[in-house]
C-alpha positions in Angstrom: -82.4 0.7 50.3 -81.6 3.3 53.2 -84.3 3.6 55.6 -84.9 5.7 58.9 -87.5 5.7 60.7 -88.2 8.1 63.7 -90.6 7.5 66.4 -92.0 8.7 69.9 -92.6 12.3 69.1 -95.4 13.7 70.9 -96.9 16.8 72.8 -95.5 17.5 76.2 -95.5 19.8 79.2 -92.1 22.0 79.9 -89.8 20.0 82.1 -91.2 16.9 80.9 -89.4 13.8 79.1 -89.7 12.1 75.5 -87.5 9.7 74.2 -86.9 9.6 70.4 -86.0 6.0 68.3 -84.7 6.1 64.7 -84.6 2.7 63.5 -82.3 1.9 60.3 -82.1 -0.7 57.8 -79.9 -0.7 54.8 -76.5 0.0 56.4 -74.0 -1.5 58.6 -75.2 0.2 61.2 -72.6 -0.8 63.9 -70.2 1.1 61.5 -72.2 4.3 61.0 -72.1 7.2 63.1 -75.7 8.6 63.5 -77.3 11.7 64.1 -79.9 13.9 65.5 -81.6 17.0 63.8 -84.2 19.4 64.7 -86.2 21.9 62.9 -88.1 24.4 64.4 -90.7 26.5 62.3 -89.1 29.0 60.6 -85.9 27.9 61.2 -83.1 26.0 59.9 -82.1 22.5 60.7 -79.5 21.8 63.3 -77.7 19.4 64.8 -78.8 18.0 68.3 -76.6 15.3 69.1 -74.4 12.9 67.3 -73.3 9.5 68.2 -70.1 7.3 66.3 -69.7 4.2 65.7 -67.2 3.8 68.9 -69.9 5.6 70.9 -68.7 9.1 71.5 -71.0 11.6 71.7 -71.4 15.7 71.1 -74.2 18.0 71.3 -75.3 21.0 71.1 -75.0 23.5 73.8 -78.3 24.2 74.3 -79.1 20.6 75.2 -76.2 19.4 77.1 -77.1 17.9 80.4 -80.9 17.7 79.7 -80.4 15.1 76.0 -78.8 11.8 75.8 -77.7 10.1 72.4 -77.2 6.4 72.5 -77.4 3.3 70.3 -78.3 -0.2 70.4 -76.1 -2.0 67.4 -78.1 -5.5 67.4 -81.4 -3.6 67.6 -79.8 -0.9 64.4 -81.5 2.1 66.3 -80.1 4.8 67.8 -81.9 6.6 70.9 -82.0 10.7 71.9 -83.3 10.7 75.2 -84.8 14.2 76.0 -84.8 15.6 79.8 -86.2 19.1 81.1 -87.9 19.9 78.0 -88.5 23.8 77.0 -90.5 25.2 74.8 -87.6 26.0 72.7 -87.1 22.6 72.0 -90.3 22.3 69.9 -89.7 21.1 66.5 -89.6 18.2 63.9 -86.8 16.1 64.7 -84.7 13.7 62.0 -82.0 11.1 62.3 -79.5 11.0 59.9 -76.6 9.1 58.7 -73.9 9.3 55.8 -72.7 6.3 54.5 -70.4 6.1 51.2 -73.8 5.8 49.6 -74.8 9.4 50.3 -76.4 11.6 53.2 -79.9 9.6 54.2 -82.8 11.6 56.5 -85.6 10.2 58.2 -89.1 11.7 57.8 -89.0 13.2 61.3 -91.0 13.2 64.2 -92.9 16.3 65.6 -91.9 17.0 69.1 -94.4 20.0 70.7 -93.3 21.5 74.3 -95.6 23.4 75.8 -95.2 26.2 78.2 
């Protein structure tokens, strides 16, 4: 059984930090390439970041130089460290993962920025 599980949402001032953990059991992690969504209210989900299994890494624009995706293989959780926070990036934000199984989600964590 496929589970995700975020963590380290919170409320936080503008320009402040968070960092996100999505732990995962199930898969062969190592081998997975992992991701991070957001959803802000009223809005669609999009990607954030995305990590794969050799460690390369994309983001989206509106992050890039403030967000950080990384893993940790033996721990099977994958990181999205979040710098210079705006209000913009308020949101729920999931980890995902797509194994030959089928797309899994976390059940997010809420990440509040205020201005």
């Amino acid at each position: 059984q496929v589970q995700l599980v975020e963590s380290g949402g919170g409320l936080v001032q503008a320009g402040g930090s968070l960092r996100l953990s999505c732990a995962a059991s199930g898969i062969s992690f190592s081998i997975n390439a992992m991701g991070w969504y957001r959803q802000a209210p009223g809005k669609q989900r999009e990607l954030v970041a995305h990590i794969t299994s050799g460690g390369s890494t994309n983001y989206t624009d509106s992050v890039k130089g403030r967000f950080t995706i990384s893993r940790d293989n033996a721990k099977n959780t994958v990181y999205l460290q979040m710098n210079s926070l705006k209000p913009e990036d308020t949101g729920v934000y999931y980890c995902n993962t797509r194994t030959i199984g089928g797309l899994y989600w976390g059940q997010g964590t809420q990440v509040t920025v205020s201005s």
